[in-house]
C-alpha positions in Angstrom: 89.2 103.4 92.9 91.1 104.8 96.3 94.2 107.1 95.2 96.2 108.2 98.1 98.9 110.5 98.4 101.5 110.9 101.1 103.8 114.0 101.8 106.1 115.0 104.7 109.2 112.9 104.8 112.6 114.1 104.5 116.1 114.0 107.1 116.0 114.1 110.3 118.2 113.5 112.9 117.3 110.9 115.5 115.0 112.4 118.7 113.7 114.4 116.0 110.0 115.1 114.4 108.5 115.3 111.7 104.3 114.9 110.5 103.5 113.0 107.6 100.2 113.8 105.6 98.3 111.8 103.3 95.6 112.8 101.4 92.6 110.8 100.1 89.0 111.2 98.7 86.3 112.5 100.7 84.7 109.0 99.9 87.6 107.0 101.1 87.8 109.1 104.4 83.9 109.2 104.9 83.4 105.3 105.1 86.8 103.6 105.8 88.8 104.0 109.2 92.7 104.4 107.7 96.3 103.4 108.9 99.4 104.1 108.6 102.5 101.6 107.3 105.9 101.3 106.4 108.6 99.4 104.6 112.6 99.7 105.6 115.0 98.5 102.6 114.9 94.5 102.6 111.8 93.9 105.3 108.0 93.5 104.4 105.5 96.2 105.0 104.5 96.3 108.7 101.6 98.2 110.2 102.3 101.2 112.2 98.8 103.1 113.7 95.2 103.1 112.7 92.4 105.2 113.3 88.7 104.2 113.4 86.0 106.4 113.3 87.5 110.0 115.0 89.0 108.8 118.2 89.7 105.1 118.6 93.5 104.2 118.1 96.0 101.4 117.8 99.6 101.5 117.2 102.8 98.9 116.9 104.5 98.2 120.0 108.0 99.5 118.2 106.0 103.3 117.9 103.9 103.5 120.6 104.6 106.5 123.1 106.2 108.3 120.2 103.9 108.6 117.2 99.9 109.9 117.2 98.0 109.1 114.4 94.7 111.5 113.7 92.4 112.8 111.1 90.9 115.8 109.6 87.8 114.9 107.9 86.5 118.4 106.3 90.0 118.1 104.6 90.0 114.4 103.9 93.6 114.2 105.4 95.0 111.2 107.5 97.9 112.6 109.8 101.3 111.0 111.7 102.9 113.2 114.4 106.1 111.3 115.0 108.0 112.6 117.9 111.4 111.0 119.3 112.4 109.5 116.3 115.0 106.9 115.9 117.2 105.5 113.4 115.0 102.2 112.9 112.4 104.0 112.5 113.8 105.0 108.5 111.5 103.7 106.2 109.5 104.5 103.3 105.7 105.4 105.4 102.6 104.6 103.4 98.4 105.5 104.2 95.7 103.0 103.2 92.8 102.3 104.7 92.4 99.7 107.9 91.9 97.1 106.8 94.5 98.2 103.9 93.4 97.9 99.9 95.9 95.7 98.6 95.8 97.3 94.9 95.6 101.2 96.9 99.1 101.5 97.7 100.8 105.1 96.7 103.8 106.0 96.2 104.8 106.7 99.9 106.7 109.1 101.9 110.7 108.7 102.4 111.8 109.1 106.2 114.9 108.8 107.0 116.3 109.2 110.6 120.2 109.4 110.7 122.2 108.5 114.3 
């Protein structure tokens, strides 16, 4: 069973930063590549960045330019620099792997990005 646990939200203001953390198994981190998501109040979850293997990444058009996704393997931790940050951008921001485990989501990491 995956257990994941995401940390690093809080209040910022916008054109801020701030680096999320999730942290998983060594198991989960040794044999799946992992992404990142979020969910704003009234909208379905939407994919934000992945990461497969160490290097190769994708991200959503609405973050791209502004957010870096990466990995630290020895420390089985997914990371999310987001730079630039805008009010839209305020959601809660979950980890899963890529393709994500539907029954694997945590309990997420508030961000919220005031104007």
């Amino acid at each position: 069973q995956v257990q994941l646990v995401e940390s690093g939200g809080g209040f910022v203001q916008a054109g801020g930063s701030l680096r999320l953390s999730c942290a998983a198994s060594k198991t989960t981190f040794s044999i799946n590549d992992m992404g990142w998501y979020r969910q704003a109040p009234g909208k379905q979850r939407e994919f934000v960045a992945y990461i497969r293997g160490g290097s190769n990444t994708n991200y959503a058009d609405s973050v791209k330019g502004r957010f870096t996704i990466s990995r630290d393997t020895a420390k089985s931790t997914l990371f999310l620099q987001m730079n630039s940050l805008k009010p839209e951008d305020t959601a809660v921001y979950y980890c899963n792997a890529y393709p994500p485990f539907p029954r694997s989501w945590g309990q997420g990491t508030q961000v919220t990005v005031s104007s």
